[in-house]
C-alpha positions in Angstrom: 0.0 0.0 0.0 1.2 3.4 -1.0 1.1 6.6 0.4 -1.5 8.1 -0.7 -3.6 5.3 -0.7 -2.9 5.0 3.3 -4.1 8.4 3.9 -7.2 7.9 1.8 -7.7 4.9 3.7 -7.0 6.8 7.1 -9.2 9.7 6.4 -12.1 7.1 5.4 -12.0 5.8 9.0 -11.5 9.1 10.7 -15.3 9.7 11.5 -17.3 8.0 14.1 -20.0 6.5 11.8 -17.6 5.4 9.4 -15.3 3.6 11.6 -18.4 1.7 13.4 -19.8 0.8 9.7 -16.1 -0.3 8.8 -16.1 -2.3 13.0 -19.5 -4.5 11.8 -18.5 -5.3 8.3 -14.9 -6.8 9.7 -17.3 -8.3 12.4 -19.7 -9.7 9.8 -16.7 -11.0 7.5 -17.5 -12.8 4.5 -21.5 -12.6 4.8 -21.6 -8.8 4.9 -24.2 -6.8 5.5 -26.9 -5.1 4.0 -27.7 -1.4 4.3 -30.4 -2.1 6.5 -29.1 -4.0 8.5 -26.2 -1.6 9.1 -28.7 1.0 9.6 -31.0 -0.6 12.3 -27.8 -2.0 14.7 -25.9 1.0 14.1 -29.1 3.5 14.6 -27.9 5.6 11.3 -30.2 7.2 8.9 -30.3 4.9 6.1 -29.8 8.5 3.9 -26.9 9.6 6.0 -25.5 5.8 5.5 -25.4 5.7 1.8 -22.6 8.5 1.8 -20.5 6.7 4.5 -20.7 3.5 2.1 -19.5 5.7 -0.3 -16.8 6.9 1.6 -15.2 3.6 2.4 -15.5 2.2 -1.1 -13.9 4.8 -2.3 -11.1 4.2 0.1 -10.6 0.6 -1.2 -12.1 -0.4 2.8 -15.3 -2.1 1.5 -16.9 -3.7 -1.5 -20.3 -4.0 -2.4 -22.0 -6.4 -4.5 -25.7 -6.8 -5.7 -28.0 -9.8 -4.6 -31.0 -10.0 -6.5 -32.7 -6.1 -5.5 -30.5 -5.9 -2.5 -26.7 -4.8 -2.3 -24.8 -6.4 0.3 -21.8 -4.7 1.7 -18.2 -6.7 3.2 -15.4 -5.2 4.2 -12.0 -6.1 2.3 -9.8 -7.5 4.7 -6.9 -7.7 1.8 -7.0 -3.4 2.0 -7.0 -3.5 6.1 -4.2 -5.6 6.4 -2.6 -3.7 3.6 -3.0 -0.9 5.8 -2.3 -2.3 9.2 1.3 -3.4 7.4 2.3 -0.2 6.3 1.6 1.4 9.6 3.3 -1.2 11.3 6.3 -1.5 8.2 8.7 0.6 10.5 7.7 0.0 14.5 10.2 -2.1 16.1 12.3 -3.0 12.8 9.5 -5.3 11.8 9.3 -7.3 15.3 5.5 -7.7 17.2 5.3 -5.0 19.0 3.4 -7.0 21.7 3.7 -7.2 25.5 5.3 -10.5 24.7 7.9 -9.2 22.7 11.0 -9.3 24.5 11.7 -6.2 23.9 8.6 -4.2 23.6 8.3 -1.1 22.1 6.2 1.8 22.4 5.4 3.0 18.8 
């Protein structure tokens, strides 16, 4: 993952209602979820959700695919752990960072 790409990425999950739509798709893995669903567990305007969708698949952070008249929403766990590796490319010279680590950093 580049750059720019991370900070699209980044930006995507910097807002409340974003990150807890990105939180239940990752919880929901491969199934997904469906708009309304999203919107009656998350207690979001099903209007207001539709640009948050947007704003994640923009970001590479989600996919959506059609089912019959319904689209179904799933996060892409290739992209987060894309982005989890380049944030973590340079903490500790590549070691877990972990309490277990024997010597633990603070990065």
């Amino acid at each position: 993952m580049d750059k720019k790409t991370t900070i699209r990425a980044l930006a995507a999950l910097a807002q409340d209602v974003r990150l807890d739509v990105f939180r239940a798709l990752v919880v929901a893995g491969e199934q997904g979820l469906t708009p309304g669903d999203m919107a009656e567990s998350l207690g979001v305007p099903a209007t207001g959700l539709s640009f948050h969708l947007k704003e994640l698949m923009n970001a590479g952070l989600i996919a959506q695919e059609r089912q019959g008249r319904n689209l179904r929403y799933r996060a892409e766990f290739t992209a987060m752990n894309e982005l989890l590796a380049y944030l973590t490319e340079n903490c500790c010279q590549g070691q877990s960072c972990g309490a277990a680590a024997p010597n633990p950093c603070h990065c």
